[in-house]
C-alpha positions in Angstrom: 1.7 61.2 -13.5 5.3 59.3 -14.4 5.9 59.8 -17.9 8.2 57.0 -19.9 10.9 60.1 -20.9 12.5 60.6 -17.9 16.5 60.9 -17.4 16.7 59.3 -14.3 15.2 55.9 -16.1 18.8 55.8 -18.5 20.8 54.3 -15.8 18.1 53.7 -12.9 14.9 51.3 -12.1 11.7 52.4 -12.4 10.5 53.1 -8.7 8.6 50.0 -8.2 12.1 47.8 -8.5 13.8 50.9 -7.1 15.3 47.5 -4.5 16.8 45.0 -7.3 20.0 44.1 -7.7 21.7 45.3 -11.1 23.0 42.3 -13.2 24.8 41.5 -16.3 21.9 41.2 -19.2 24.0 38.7 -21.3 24.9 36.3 -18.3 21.9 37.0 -15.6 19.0 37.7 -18.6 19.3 36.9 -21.7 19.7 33.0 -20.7 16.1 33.0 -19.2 14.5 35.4 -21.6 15.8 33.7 -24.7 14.8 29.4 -24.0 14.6 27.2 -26.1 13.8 28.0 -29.9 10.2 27.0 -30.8 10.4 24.3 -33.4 8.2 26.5 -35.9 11.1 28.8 -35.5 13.7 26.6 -36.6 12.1 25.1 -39.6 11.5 28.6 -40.6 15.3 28.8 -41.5 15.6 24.7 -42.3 12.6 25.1 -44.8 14.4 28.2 -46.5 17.8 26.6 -46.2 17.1 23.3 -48.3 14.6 25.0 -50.8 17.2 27.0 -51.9 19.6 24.3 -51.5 22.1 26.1 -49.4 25.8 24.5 -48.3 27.4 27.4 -46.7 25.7 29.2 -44.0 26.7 31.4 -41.1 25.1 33.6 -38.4 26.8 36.8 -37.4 25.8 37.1 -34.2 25.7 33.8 -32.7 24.9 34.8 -29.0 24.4 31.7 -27.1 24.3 29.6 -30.0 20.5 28.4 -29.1 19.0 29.2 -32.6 22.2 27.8 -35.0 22.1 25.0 -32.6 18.6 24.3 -33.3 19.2 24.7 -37.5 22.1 22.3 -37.4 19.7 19.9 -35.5 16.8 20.1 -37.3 18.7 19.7 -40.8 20.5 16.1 -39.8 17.2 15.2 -38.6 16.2 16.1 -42.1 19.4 14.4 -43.3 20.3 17.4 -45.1 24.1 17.8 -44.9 25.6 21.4 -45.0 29.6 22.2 -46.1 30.1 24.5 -43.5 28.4 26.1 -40.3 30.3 28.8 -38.8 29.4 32.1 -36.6 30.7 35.1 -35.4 30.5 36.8 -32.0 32.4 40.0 -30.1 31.2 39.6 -26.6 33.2 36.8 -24.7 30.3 35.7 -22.6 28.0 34.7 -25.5 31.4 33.3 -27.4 31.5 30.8 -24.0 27.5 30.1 -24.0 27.9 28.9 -27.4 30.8 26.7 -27.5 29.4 25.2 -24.5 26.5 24.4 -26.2 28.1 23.5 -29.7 30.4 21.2 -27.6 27.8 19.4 -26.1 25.5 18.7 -29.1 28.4 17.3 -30.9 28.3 20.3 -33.5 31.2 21.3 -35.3 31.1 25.0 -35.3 33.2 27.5 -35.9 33.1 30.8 -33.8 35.3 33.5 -34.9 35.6 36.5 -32.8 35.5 40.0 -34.7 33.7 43.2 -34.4 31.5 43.7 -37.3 32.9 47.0 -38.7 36.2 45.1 -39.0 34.6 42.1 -40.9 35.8 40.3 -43.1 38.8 39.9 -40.6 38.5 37.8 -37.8 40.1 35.3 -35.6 40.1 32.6 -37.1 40.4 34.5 -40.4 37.1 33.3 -42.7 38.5 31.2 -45.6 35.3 31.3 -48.0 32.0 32.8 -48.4 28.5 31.8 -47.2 25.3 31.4 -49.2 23.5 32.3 -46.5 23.6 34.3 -43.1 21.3 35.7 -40.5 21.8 38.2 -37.7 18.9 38.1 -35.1 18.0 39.2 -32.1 17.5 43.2 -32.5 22.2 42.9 -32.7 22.2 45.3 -35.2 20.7 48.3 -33.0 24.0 47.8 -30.9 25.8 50.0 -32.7 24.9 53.7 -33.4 25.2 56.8 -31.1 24.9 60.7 -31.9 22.8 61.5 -33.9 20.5 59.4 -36.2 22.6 60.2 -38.9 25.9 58.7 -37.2 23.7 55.5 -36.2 22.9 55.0 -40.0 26.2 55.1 -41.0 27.8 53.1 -38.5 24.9 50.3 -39.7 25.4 50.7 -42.9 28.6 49.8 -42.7 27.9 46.7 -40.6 25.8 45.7 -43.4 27.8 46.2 -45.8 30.4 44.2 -44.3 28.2 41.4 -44.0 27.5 41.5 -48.0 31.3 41.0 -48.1 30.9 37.9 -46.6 28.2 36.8 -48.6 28.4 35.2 -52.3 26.5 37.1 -55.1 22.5 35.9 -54.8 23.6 35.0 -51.2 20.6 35.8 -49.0 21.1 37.8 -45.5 17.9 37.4 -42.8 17.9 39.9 -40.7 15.6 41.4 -38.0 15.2 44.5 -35.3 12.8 45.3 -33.2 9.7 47.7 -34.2 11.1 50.9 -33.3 8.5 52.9 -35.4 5.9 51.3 -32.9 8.4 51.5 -29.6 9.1 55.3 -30.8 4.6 55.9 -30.5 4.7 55.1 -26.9 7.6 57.8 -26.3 5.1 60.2 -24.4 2.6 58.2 -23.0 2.2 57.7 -19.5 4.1 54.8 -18.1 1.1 52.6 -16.9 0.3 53.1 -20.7 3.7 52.1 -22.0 3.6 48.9 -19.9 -0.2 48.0 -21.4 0.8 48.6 -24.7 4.4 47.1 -24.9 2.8 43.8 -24.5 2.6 41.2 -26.9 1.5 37.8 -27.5 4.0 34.8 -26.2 6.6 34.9 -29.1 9.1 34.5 -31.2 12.9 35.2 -29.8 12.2 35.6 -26.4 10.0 33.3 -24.9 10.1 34.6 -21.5 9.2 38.4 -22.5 6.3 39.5 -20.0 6.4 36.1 -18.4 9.5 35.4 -16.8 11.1 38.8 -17.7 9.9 42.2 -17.8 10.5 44.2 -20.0 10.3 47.8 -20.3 11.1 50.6 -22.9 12.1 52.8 -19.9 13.1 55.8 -22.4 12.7 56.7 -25.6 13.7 59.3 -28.2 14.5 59.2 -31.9 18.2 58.1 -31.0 18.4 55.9 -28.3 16.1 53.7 -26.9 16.9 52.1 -22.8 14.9 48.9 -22.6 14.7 47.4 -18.7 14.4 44.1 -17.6 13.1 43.3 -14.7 13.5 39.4 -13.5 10.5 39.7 -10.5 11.4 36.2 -9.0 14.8 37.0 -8.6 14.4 40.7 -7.6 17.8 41.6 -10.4 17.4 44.2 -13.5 19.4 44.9 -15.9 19.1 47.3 -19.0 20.3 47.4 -23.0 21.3 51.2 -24.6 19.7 50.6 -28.1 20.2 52.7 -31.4 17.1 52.4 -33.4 16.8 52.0 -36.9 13.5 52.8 -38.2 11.8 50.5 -41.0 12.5 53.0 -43.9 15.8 53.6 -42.7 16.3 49.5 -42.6 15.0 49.3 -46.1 17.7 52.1 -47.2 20.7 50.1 -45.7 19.7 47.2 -47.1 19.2 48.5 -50.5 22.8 49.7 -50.7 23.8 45.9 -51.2 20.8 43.8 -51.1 17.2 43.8 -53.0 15.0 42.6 -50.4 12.2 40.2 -51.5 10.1 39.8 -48.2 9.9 41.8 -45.0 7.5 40.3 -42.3 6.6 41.0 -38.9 7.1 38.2 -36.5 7.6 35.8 -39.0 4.1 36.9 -40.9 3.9 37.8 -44.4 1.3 41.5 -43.8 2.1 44.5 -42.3 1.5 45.4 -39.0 2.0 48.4 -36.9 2.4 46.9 -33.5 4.9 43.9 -33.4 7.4 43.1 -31.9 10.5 42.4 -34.4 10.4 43.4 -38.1 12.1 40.8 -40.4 14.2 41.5 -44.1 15.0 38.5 -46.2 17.3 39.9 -48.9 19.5 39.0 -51.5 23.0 39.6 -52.6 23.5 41.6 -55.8 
C-alpha cells in the first residue's frame, strides 16, 4: 500500500492526478480556495479592534487583501474610524490582487513591499508604529529550511521584526496550521491521510475539500509538501512548508510577546485535530 512519505510526492502528483496541469498556487489556487471572508470571521478582528480601541493597524501579510478588506468594511459599517490601515506583502501577484481589490472598494491602503527578515524597511518606508497587526494564513511557515533548528531561527527573527513594528502593549494575531496534528499522519497510509486531513467547512479557506483538494503529500519534522488538487479544472499545484510546532510557536513568541489566548479555529479549548492554531499576544 502507498504510504504518504514518498520522494516522488515533493515535486509530483499523487497518481490518481498523475494527468493535471501544474499551476501557480497564488494565481490559479489560492483565489478559489480562499473566497470570501465569513462575516463571523471579520467581526472576530472588528470586535477585538474597537474593545481595545485601536487606531493603528496593519497586516503583514496581506495576500489578496480579502480579510483587511473585509475589517475596513465591517468597521465604517460600525462607524468606527481607524488612523491608519496599511499592509505588507513580498510576492508581486498577491501585491496586484490586493490593490485591485483595495482600489475597487474605495479603501485607502497602503501596501509596502518588504521581505520580513528586512522589516522595519520597506518601500514605502513605514513612518509610525501599529497598535495592532495580524499575519494569517499559515505565512509564517514560508520561511525555514535545514534543519528544525535553522527554521526556528529564521522565524524568530520574522517575529521579532514584527514586534519592531509594533507599539509596546501592541497586540500581534497570528496563526499556522496544526503541524503537531499534520506531523501524526506522517506514516499512515495515504487513503488514511486523505480520511483524516478532513475537516469541517472553515475558517480561511472556504473551498478546502470542496472546491480544492488538499493534500499533505509528505511529511517529516522539517518540511511539510501540501497538494492541491482543483478536480474541475484538472490543475495542481503544491506549497514547500517549514513547520513550527505549537511549543516551538509559544517559544518564539515569548522572546517579545506574552501571549494571553491561543485557540484553535477561532475556539477558546484545546484540540488535537484542527486545522489552524491561533496566538493573540501582546507587546512587552
Amino acid at each position: 500500500m502507498a504510504f504518504v512519505n514518498t520522494l516522488p510526492y515533493i515535486s509530483n502528483p499523487i497518481e490518481e492526478f498523475s494527468d493535471f496541469k501544474f499551476v501557480s498556487w497564488e494565481k490559479s489556487i489560492y483565489p478559489i480556495l480562499r473566497g470570501e471572508s465569513k462575516k463571523s470571521e471579520i467581526e472576530f478582528y472588528t470586535n477585538f479592534i474597537v474593545k481595545n480601541k485601536f487606531k493603528n493597524i496593519i497586516d503583514f501579510g496581506v495576500g489578496g487583501g480579502a480579510e483587511l478588506s473585509g475589517v475596513i468594511k465591517d468597521l465604517k459599517q460600525k462607524k468606527y474610524k481607524l488612523e491608519s490601515t496599511e499592509a505588507n506583502e513580498v510576492d508581486e501577484e498577491f501585491i496586484k490582487q490586493a490593490s485591485s481589490l483595495f482600489k475597487n472598494e474605495k479603501q485607502n491602503v497602503i501596501v509596502h513591499k518588504a521581505n520580513w527578515l528586512d522589516l522595519p524597511k520597506a518601500k514605502p518606508n513605514f513612518a509610525h508604529l501599529f497598535d495592532f497587526g495580524f499575519l494569517t494564513g499559515n505565512s509564517l511557515t514560508y520561511i525555514g529550511g535545514g534543519t528544525r533548528e535553522y527554521t526556528k531561527k529564521a522565524q524568530q527573527i520574522a517575529v521579532s521584526k514584527f514586534a519592531e513594528l509594533i507599539e509596546e502593549g501592541g497586540y500581534l494575531f497570528i496563526d499556522s496550521r496544526n503541524y503537531d496534528y499534520i506531523k501524526s499522519l506522517m506514516n499512515l497510509p495515504k487513503e488514511k491521510v486523505f480520511e483524516n486531513f478532513t475537516f469541517d467547512y472553515t475558517v480561511y479557506y472556504h473551498g478546502f475539500q470542496k472546491k480544492i483538494t488538499v493534500f499533505p503529500a509528505y511529511v517529516s519534522d522539517t518540511v511539510v509538501v501540501l497538494h492541491y488538487y482543483d478536480k474541475s479544472n484538472k490543475v495542481w499545484s503544491k506549497l514547500d512548508l517549514y513547520p513550527i510546532y505549537q511549543k516551538d510557536m509559544i517559544e518564539i513568541l515569548s522572546k517579545d510577546f506574552v501571549i494571553e489566548q491561543i485557540y484553535h479555529d477561532f475556539e477558546k479549548k484545546e484540540k488535537k485535530k484542527s486545522l489552524f492554531v491561533q496566538y493573540l499576544a501582546r507587546k512587552k
